[in-house]
MIDOSE-1310 file (N, C-alpha, C; in nm, 2 decimals, decimal comma, always signed):
residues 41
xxxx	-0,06/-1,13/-0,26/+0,07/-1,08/-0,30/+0,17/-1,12/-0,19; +0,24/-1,17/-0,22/+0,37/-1,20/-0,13/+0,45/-1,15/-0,07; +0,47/-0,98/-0,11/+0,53/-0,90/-0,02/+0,45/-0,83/+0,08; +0,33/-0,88/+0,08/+0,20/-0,84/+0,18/+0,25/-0,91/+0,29
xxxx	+0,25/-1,06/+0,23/+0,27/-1,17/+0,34/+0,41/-1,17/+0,43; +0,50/-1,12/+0,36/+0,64/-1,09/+0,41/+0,58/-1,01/+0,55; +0,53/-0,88/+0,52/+0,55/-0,76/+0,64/+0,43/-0,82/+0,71; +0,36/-0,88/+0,72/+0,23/-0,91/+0,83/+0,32/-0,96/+0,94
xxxx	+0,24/-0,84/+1,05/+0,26/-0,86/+1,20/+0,39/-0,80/+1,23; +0,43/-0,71/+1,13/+0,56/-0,64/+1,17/+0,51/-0,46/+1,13; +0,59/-0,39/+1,21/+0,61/-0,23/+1,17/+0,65/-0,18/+1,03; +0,53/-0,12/+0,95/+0,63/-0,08/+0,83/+0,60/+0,11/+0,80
xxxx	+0,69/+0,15/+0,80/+0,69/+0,28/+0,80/+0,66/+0,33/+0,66; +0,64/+0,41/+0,61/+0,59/+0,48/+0,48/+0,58/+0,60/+0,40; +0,65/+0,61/+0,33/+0,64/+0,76/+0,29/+0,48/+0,80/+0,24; +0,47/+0,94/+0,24/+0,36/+0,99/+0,21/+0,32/+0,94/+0,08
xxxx	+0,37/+0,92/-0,02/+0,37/+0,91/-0,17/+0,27/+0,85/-0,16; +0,29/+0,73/-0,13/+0,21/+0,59/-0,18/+0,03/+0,65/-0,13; +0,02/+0,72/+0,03/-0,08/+0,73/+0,06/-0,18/+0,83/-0,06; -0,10/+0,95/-0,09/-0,16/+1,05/-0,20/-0,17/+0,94/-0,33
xxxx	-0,09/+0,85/-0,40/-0,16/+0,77/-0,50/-0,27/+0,74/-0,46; -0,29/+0,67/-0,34/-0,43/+0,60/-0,28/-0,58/+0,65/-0,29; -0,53/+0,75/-0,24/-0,63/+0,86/-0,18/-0,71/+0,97/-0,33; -0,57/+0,94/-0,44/-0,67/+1,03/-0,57/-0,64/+0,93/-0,63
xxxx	-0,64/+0,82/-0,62/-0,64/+0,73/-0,71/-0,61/+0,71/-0,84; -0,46/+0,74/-0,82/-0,34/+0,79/-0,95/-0,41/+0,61/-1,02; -0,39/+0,63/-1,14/-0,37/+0,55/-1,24/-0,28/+0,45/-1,23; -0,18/+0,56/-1,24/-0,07/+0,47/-1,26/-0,01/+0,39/-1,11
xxxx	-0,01/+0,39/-1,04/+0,01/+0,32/-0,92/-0,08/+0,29/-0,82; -0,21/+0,32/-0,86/-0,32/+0,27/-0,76/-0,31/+0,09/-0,79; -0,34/+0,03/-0,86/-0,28/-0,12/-0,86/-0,20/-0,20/-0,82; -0,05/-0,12/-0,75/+0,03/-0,12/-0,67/+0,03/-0,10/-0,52
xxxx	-0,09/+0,02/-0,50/-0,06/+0,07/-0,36/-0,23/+0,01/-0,27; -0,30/-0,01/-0,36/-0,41/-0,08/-0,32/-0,43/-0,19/-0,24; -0,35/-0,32/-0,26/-0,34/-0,44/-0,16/-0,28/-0,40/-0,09; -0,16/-0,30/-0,05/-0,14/-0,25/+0,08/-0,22/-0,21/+0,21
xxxx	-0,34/-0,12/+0,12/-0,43/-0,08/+0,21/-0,55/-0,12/+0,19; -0,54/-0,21/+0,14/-0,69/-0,34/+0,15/-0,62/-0,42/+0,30; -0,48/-0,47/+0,26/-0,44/-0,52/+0,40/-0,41/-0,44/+0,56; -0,40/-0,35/+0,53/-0,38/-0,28/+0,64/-0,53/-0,27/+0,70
x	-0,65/-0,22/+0,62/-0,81/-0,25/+0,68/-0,79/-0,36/+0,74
């Protein structure tokens, strides 16, 4: 994904949101918030 590639090797701050989609793995935005934190591992 390309906006992965944008932020690599820089600071990105985050609201909580995205992490609670992650974490119960909402439906509807786990698809969205998951290569975030595949990249962040």
């Amino acid at each position: 994904m390309e906006w992965l590639k944008s932020m690599q090797g820089t600071v990105v701050g985050m609201d909580t949101a995205p992490l609670i989609y992650f974490i119960e793995e909402n439906p509807a935005y786990l698809d969205i918030v998951r290569p975030f934190f595949i990249a962040l591992d």
